[in-house]
N, CA and C atoms of all chains as a GROMACS GRO file, in nm:
protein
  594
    1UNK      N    1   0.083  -0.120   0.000
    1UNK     CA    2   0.000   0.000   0.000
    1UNK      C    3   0.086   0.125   0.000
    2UNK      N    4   0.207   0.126   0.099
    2UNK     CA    5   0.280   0.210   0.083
    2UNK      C    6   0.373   0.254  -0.039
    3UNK      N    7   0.389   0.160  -0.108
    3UNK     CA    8   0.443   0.134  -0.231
    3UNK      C    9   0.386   0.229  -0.335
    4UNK      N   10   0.221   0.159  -0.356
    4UNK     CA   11   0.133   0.251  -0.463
    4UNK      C   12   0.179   0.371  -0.413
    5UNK      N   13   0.092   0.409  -0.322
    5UNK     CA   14   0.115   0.530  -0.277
    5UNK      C   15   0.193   0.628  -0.304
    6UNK      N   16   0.299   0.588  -0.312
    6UNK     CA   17   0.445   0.639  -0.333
    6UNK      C   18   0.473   0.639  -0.464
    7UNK      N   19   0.419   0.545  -0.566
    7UNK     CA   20   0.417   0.560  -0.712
    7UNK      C   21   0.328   0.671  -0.718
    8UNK      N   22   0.234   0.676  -0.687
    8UNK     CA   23   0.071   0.744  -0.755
    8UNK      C   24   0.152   0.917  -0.683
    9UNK      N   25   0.189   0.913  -0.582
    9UNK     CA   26   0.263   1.066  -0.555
    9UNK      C   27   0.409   1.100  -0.640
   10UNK      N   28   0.501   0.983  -0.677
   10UNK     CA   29   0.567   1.012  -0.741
   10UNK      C   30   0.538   1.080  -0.897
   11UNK      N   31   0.417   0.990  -0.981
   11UNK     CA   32   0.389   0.996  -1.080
   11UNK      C   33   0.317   1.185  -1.063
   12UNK      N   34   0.256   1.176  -0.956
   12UNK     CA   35   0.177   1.334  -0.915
   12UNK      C   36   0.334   1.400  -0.977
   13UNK      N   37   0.413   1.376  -0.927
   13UNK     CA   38   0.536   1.476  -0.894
   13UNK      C   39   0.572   1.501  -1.006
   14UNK      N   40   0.608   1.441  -1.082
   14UNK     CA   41   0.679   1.440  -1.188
   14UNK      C   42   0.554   1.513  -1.340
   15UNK      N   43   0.460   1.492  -1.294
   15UNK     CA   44   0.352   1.584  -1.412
   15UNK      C   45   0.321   1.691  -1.377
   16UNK      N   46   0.353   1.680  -1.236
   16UNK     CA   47   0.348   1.861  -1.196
   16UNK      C   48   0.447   1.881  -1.240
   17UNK      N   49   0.602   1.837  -1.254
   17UNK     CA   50   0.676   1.880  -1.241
   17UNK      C   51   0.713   1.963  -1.358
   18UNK      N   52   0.688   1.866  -1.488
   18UNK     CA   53   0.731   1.907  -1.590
   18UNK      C   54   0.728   2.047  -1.660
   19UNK      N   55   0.570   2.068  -1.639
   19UNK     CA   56   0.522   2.256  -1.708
   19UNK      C   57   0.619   2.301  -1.645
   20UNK      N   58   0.682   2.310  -1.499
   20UNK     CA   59   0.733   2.412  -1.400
   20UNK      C   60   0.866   2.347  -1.500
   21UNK      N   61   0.953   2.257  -1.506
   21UNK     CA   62   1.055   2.261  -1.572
   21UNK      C   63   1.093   2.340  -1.729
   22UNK      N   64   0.916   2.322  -1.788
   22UNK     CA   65   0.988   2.368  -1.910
   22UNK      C   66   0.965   2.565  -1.908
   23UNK      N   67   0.873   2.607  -1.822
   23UNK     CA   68   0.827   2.804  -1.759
   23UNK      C   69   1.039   2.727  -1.772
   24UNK      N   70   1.040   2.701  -1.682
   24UNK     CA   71   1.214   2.733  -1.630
   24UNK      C   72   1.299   2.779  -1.773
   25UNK      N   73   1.242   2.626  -1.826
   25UNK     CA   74   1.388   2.638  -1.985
   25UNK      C   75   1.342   2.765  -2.006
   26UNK      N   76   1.175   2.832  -2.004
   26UNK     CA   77   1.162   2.931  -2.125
   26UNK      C   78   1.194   3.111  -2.088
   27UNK      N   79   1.237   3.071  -1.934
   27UNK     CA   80   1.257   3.196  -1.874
   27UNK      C   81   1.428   3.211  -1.889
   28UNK      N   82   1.506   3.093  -1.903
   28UNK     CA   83   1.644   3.086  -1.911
   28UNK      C   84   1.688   3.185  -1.971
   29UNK      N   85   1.688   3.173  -2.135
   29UNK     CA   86   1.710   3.247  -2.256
   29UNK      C   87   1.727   3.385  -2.231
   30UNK      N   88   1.620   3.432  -2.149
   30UNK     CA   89   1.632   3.636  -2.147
   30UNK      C   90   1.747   3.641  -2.017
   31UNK      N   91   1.781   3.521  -1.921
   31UNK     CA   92   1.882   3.568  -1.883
   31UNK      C   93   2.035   3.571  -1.930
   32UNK      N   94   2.036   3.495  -2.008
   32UNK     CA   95   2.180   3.444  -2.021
   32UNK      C   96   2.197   3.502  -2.148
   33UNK      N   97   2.111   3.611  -2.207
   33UNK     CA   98   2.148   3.673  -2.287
   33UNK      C   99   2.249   3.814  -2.246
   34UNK      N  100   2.224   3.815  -2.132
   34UNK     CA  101   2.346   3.965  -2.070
   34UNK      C  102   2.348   3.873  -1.919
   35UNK      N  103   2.449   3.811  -1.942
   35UNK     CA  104   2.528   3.729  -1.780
   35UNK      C  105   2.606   3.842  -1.741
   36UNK      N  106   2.552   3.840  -1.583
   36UNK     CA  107   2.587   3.906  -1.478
   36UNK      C  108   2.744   3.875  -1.463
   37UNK      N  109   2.862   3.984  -1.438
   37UNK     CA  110   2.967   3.908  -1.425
   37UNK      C  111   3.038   3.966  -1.304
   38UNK      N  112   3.059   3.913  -1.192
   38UNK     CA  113   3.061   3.973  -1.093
   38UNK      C  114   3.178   3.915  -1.023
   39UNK      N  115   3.293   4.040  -1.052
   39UNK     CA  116   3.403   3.986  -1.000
   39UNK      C  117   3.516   4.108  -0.920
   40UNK      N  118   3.552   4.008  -0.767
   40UNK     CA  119   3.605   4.152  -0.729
   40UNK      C  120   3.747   4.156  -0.658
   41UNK      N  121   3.812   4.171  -0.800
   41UNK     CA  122   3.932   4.188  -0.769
   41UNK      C  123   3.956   4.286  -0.869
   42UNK      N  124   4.116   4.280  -0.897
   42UNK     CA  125   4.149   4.383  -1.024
   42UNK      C  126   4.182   4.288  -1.159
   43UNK      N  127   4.148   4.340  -1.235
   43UNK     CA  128   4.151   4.265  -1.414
   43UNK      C  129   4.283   4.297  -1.420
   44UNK      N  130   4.382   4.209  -1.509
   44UNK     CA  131   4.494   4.205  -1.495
   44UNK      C  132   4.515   4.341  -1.630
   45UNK      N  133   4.403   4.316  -1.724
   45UNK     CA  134   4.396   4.393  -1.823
   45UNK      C  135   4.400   4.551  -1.784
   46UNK      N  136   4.331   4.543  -1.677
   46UNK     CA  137   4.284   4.722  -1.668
   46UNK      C  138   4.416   4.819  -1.613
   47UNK      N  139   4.545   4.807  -1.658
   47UNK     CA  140   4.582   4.932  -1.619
   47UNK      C  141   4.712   4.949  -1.542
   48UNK      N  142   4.685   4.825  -1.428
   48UNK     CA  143   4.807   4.807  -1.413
   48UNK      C  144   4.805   4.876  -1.240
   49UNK      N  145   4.889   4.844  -1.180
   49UNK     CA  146   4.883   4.884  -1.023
   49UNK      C  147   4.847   5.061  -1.031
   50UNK      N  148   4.793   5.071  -0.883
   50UNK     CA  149   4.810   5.214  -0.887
   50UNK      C  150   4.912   5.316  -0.902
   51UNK      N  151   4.926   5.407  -0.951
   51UNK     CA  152   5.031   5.542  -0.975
   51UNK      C  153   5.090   5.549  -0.818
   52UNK      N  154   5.216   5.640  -0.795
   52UNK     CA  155   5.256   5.684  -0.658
   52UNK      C  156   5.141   5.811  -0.640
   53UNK      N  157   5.111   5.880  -0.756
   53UNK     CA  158   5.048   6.031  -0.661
   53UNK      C  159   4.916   5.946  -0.649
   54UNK      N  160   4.850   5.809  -0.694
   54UNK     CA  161   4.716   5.755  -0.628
   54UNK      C  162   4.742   5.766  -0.530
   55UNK      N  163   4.840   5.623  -0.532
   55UNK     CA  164   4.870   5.536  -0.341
   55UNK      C  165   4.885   5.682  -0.246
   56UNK      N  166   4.966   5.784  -0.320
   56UNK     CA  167   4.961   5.900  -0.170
   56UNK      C  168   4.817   5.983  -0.132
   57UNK      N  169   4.778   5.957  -0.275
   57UNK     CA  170   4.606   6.051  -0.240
   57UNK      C  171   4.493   5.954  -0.172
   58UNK      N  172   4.524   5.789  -0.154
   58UNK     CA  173   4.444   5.737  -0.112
   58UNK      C  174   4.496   5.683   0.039
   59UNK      N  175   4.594   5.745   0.044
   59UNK     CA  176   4.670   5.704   0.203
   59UNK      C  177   4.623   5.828   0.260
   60UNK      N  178   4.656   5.953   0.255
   60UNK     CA  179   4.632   6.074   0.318
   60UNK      C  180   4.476   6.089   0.318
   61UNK      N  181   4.372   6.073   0.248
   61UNK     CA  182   4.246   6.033   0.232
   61UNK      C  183   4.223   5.915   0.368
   62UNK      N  184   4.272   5.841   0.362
   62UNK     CA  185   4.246   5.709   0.510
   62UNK      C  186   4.272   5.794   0.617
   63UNK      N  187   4.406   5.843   0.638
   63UNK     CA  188   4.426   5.912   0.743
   63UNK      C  189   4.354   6.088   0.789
   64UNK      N  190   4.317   6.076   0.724
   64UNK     CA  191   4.184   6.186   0.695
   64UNK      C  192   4.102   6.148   0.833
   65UNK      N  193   4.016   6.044   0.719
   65UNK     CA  194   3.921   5.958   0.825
   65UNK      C  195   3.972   5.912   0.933
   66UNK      N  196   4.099   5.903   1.030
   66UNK     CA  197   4.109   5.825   1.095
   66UNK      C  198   4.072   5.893   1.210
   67UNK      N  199   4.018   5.947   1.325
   67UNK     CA  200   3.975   6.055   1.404
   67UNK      C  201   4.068   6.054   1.523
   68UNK      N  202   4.184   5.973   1.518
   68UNK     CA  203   4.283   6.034   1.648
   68UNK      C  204   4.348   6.124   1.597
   69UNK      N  205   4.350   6.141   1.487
   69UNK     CA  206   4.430   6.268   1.435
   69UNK      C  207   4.383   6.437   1.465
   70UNK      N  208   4.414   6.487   1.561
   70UNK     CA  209   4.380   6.575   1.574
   70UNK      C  210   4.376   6.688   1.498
   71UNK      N  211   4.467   6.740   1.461
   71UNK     CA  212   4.449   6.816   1.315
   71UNK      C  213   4.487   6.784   1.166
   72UNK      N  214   4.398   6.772   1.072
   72UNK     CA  215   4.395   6.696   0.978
   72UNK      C  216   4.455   6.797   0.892
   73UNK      N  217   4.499   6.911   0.922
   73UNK     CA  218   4.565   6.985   0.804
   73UNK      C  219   4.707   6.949   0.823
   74UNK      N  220   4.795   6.894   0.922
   74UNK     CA  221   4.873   6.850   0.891
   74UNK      C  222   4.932   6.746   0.803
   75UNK      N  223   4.821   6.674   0.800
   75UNK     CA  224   4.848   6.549   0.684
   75UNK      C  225   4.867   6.566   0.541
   76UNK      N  226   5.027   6.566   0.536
   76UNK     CA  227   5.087   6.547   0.374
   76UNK      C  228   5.156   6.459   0.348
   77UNK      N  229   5.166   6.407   0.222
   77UNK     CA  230   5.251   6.279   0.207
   77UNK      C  231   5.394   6.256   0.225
   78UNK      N  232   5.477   6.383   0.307
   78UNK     CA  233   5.594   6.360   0.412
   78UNK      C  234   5.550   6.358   0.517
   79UNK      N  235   5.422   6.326   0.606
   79UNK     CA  236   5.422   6.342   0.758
   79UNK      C  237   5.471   6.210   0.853
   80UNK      N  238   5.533   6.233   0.941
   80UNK     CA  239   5.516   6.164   0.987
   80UNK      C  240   5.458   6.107   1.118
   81UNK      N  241   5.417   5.959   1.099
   81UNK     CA  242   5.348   5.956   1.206
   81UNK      C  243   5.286   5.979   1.315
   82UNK      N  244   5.407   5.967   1.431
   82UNK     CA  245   5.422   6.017   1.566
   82UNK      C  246   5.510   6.158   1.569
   83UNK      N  247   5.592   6.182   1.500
   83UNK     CA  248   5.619   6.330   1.527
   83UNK      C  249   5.513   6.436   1.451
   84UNK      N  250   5.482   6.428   1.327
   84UNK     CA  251   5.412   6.522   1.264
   84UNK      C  252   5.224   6.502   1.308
   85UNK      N  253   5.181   6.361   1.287
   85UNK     CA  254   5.041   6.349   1.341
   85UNK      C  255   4.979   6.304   1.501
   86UNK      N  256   5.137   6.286   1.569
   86UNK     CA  257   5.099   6.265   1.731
   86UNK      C  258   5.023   6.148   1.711
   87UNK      N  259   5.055   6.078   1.680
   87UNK     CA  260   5.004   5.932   1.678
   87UNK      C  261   5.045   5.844   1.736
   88UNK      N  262   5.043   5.758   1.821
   88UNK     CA  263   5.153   5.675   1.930
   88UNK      C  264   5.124   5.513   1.861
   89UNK      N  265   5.267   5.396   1.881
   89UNK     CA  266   5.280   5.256   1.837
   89UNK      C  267   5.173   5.247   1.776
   90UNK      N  268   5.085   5.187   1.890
   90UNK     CA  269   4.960   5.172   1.842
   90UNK      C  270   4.904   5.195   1.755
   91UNK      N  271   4.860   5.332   1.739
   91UNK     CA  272   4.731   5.354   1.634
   91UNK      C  273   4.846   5.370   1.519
   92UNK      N  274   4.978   5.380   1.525
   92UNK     CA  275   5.046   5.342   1.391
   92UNK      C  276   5.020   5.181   1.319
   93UNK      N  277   4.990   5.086   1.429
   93UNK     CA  278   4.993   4.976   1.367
   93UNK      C  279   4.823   4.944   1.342
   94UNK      N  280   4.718   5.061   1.398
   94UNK     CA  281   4.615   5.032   1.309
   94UNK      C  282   4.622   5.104   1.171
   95UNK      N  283   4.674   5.195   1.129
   95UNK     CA  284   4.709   5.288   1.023
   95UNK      C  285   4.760   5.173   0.930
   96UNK      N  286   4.861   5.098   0.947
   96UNK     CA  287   4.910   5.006   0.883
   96UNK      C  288   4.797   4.926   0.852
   97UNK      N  289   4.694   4.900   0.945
   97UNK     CA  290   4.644   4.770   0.914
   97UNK      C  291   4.490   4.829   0.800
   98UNK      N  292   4.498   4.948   0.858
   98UNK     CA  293   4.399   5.024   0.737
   98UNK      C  294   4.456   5.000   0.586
   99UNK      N  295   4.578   5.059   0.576
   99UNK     CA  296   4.607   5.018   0.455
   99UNK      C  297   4.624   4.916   0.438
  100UNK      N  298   4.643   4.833   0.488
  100UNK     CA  299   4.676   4.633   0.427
  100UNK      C  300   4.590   4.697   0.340
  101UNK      N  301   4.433   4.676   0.404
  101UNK     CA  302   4.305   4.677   0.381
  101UNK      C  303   4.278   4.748   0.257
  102UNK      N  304   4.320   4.882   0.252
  102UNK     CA  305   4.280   4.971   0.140
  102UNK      C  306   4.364   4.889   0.012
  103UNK      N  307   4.441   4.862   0.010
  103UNK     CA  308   4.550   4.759  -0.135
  103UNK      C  309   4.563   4.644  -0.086
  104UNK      N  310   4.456   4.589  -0.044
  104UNK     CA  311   4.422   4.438  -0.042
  104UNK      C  312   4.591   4.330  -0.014
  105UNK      N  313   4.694   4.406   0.024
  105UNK     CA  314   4.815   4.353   0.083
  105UNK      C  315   4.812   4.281   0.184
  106UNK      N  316   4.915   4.239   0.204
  106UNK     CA  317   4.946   4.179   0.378
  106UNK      C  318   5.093   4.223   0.353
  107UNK      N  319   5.157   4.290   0.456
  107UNK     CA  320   5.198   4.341   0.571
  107UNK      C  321   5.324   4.264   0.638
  108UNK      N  322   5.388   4.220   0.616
  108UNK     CA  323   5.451   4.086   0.731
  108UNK      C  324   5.496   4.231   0.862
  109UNK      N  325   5.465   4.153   0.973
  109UNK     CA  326   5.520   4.234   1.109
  109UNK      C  327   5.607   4.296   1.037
  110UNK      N  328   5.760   4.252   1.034
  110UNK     CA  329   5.895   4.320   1.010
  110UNK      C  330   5.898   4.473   0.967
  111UNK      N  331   5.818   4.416   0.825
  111UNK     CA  332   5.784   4.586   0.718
  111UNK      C  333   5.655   4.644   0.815
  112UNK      N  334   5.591   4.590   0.901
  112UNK     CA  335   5.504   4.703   0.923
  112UNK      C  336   5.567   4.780   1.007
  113UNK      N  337   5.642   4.727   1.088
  113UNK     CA  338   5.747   4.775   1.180
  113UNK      C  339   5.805   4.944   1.155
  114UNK      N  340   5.872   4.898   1.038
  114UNK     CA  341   5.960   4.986   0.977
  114UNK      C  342   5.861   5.103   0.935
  115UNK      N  343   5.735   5.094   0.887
  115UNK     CA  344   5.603   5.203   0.839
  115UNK      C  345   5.583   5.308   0.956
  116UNK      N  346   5.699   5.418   0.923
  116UNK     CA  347   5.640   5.550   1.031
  116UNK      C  348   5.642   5.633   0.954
  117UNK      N  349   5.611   5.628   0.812
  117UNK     CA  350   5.572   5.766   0.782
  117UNK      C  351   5.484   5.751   0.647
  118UNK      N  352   5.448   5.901   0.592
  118UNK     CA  353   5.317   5.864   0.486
  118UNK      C  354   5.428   5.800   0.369
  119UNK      N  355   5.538   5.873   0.373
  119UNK     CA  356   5.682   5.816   0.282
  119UNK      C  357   5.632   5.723   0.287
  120UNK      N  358   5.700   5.617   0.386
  120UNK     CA  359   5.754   5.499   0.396
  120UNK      C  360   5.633   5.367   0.359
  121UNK      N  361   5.515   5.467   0.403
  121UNK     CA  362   5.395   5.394   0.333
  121UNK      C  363   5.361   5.337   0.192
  122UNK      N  364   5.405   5.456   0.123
  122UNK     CA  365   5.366   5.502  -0.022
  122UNK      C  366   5.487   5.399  -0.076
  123UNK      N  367   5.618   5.395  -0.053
  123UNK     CA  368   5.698   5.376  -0.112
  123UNK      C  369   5.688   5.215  -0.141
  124UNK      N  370   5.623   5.165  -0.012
  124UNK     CA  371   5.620   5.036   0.035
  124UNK      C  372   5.479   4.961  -0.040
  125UNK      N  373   5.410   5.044  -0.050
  125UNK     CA  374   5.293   5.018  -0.125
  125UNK      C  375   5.313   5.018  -0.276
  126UNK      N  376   5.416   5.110  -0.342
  126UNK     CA  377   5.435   5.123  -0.509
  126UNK      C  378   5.512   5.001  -0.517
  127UNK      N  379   5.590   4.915  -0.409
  127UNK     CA  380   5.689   4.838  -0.453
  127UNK      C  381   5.597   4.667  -0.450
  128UNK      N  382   5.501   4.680  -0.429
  128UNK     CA  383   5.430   4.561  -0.405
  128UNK      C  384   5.370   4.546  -0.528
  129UNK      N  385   5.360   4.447  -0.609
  129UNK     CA  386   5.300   4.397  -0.703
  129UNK      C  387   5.173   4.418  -0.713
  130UNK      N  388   5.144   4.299  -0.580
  130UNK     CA  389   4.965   4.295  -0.597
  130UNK      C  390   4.888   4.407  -0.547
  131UNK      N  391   4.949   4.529  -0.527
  131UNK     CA  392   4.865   4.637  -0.472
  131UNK      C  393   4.741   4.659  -0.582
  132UNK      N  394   4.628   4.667  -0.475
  132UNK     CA  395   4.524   4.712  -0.587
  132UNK      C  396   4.463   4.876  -0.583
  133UNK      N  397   6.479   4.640   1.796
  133UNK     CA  398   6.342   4.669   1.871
  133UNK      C  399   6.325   4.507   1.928
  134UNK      N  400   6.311   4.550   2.061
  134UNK     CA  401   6.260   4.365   2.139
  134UNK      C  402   6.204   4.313   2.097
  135UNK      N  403   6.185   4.213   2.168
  135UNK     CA  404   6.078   4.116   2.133
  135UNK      C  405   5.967   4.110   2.239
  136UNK      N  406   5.990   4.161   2.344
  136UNK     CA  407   5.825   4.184   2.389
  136UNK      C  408   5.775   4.303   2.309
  137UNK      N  409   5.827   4.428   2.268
  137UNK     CA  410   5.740   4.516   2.192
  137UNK      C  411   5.669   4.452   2.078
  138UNK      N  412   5.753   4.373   1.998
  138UNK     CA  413   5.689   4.330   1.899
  138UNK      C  414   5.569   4.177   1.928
  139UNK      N  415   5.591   4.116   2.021
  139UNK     CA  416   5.455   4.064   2.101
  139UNK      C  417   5.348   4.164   2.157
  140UNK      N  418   5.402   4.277   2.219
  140UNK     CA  419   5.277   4.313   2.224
  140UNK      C  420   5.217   4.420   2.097
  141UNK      N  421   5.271   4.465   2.024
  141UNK     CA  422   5.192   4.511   1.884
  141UNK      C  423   5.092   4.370   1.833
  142UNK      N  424   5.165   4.212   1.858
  142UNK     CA  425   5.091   4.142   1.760
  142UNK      C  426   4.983   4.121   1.842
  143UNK      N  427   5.010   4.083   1.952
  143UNK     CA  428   4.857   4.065   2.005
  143UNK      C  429   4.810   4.242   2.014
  144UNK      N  430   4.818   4.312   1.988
  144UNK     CA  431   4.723   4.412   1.957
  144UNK      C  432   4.648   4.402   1.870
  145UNK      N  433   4.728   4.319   1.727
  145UNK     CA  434   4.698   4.371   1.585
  145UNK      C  435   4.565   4.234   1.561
  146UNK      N  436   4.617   4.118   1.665
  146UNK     CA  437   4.511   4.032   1.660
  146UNK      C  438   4.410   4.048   1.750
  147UNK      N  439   4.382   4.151   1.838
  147UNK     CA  440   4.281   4.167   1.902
  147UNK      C  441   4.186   4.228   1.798
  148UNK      N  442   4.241   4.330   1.696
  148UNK     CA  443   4.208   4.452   1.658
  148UNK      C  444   4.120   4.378   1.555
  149UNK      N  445   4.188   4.197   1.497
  149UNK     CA  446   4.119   4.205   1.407
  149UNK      C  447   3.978   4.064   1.439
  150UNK      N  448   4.026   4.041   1.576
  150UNK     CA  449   3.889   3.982   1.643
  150UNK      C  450   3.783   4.098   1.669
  151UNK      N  451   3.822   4.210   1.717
  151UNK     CA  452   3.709   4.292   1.742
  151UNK      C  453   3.679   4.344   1.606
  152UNK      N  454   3.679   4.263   1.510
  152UNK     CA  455   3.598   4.359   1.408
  152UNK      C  456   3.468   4.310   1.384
  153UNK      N  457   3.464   4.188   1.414
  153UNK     CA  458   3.282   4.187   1.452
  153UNK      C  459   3.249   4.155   1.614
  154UNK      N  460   3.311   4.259   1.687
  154UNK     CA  461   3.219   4.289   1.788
  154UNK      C  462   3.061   4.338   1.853
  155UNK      N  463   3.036   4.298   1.906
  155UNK     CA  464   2.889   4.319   1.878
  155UNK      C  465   2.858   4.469   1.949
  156UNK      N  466   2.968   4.565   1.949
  156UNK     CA  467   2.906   4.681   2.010
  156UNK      C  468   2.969   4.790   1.870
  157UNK      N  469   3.030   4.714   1.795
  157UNK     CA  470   3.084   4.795   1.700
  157UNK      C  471   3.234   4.755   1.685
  158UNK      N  472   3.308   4.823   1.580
  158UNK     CA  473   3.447   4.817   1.557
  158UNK      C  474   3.536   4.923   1.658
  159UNK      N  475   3.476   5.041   1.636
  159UNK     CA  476   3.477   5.142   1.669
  159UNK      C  477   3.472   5.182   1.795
  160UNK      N  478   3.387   5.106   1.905
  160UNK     CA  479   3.382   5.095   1.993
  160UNK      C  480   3.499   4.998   2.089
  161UNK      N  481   3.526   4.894   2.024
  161UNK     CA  482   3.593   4.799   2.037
  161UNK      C  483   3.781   4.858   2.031
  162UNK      N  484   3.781   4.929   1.943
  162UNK     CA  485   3.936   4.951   1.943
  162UNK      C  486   3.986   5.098   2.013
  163UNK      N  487   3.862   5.170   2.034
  163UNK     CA  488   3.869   5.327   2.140
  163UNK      C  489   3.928   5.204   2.237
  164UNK      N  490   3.858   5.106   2.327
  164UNK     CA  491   3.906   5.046   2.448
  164UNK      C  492   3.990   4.948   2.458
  165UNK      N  493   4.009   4.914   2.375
  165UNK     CA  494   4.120   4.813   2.353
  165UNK      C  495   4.259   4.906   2.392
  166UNK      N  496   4.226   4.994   2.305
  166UNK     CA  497   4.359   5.115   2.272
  166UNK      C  498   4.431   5.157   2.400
  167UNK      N  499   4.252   5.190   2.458
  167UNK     CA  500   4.319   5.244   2.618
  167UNK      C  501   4.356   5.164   2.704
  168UNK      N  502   4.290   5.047   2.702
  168UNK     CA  503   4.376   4.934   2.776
  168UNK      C  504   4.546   4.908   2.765
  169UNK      N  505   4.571   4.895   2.653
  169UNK     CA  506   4.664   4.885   2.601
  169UNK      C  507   4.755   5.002   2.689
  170UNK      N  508   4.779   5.142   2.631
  170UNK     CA  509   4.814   5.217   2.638
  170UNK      C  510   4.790   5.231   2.856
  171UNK      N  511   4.730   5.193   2.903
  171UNK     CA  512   4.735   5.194   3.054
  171UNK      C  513   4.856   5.136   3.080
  172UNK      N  514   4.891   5.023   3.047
  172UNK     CA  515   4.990   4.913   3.096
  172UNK      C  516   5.086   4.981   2.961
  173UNK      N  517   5.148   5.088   2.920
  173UNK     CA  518   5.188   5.145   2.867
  173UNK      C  519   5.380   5.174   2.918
  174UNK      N  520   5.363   5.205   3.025
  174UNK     CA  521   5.449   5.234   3.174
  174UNK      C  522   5.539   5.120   3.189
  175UNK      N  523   5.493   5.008   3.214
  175UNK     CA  524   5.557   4.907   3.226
  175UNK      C  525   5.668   4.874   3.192
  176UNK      N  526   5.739   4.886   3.285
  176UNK     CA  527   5.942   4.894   3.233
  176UNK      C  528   6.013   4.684   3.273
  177UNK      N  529   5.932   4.609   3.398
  177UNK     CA  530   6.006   4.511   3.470
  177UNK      C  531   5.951   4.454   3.319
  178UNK      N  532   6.040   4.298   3.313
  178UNK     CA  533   5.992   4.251   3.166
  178UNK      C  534   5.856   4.109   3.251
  179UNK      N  535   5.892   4.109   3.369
  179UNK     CA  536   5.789   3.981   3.454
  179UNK      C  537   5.642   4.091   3.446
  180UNK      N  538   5.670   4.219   3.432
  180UNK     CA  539   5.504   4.263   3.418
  180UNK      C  540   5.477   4.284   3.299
  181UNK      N  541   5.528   4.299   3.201
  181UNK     CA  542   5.527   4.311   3.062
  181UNK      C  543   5.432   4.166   3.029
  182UNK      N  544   5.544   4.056   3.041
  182UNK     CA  545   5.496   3.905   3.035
  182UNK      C  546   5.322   3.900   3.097
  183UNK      N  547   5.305   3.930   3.218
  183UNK     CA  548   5.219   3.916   3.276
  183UNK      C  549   5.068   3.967   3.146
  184UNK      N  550   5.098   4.094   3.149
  184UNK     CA  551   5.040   4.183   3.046
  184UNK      C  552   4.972   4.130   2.900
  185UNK      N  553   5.098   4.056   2.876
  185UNK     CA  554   5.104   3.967   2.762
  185UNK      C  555   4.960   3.859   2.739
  186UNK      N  556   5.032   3.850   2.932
  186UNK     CA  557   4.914   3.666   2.927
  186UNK      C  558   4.777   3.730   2.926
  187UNK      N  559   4.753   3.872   2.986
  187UNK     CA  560   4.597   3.882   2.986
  187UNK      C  561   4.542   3.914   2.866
  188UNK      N  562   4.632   3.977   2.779
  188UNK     CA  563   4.600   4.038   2.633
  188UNK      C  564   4.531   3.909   2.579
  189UNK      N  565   4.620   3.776   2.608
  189UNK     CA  566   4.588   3.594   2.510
  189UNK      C  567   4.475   3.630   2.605
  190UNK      N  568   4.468   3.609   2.707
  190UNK     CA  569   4.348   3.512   2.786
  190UNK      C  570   4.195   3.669   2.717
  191UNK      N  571   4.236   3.738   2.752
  191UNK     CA  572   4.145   3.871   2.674
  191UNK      C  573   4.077   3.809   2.483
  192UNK      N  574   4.213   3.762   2.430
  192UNK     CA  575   4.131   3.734   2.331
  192UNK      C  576   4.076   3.562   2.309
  193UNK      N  577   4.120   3.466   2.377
  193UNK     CA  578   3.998   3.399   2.389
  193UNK      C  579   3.912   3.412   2.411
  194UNK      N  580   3.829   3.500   2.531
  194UNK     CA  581   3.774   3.552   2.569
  194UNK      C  582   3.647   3.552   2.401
  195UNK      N  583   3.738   3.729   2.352
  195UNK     CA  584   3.646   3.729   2.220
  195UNK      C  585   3.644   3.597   2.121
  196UNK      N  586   3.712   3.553   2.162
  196UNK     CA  587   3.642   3.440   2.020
  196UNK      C  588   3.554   3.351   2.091
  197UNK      N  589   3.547   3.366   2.198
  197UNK     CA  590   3.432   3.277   2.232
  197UNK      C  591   3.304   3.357   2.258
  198UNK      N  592   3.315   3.448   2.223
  198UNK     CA  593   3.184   3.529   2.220
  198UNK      C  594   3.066   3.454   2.064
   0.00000   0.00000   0.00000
């Protein structure tokens, strides 16, 4: 009994199923005529890493935003860190970790170490390949 | 540059990046972290440094078990 049953709902299934399979095929067509292409990195085609006057306009731009900085008119792409923006270890090594972020890099400790100034940023950022 | 400075930047830099889904904010999360940090700032003996160290680890288990 359980058997039929299970045929007579299978057989249900499968004649419902079909109209709904072929609406599917007939809705396919208008999509895959303009495929979505959704990709997010950088095209190797487009251009090529960023310029130095980018990387410095998009570093001084971060540190803009960063709000321990007390006065933001000091920020030019010679400042440095803790003497010019009063910035202490610390929020130098979130500054660093902002930019990983902004050029999709990593950082090893050592070189972040050495990162105390918008210089040393920029310079370190043009010399990296995969900067995006 | 030592090697406790550079232990304690890393466990900073890995607190910094556990608290980024904190549930009170990012923002919120690294104002106090910061100041924590920066309290035990002073610290010259290297047995309180160490000490410092261990609460920073035991601090971020802490967040990941949130």
């Amino acid at each position: 009994m359980f058997r039929t049953a299970l045929r007579q709902s299978s057989r249900l299934l499968t004649s419902s199923m079909r109209p709904a399979v072929f609406t599917g095929v007939r809705v396919l067509p208008s999509m895959s005529v303009a495929p979505q292409m959704v990709f997010g990195g950088r095209f190797y085609s487009s251009g090529g890493p960023p310029s130095k006057t980018d990387i410095e306009g998009r570093i001084v731009e971060l540190l803009k935003g960063f709000d321990k900085i007390t006065d933001p008119s000091k920020i030019s792409t010679t400042s440095h860190f803790s003497n010019d923006l009063g910035l202490d270890s610390l929020d130098t090594v979130e500054v660093v970790m902002a930019i990983e972020e902004e050029f999709s890099v990593e950082i090893p400790d050592k070189e972040a170490d050495a990162i105390q100034s918008v210089g040393q940023a920029v310079d370190y950022i043009a010399a990296q390949p995969g900067a995006v | 540059m030592s090697i406790l400075r550079s232990q304690v930047l890393n466990v900073y830099k890995e607190l910094l990046y556990l608290g980024k889904s904190y549930p009170l904010g990012y923002n919120y999360f690294r104002t106090r972290c910061h100041k924590a940090f920066s309290k035990s700032a002073g610290l010259t003996k290297e047995e309180d440094i160490k000490n410092a160290i261990a609460r920073a680890e035991y601090v971020k288990k802490e967040i990941e078990a949130l």
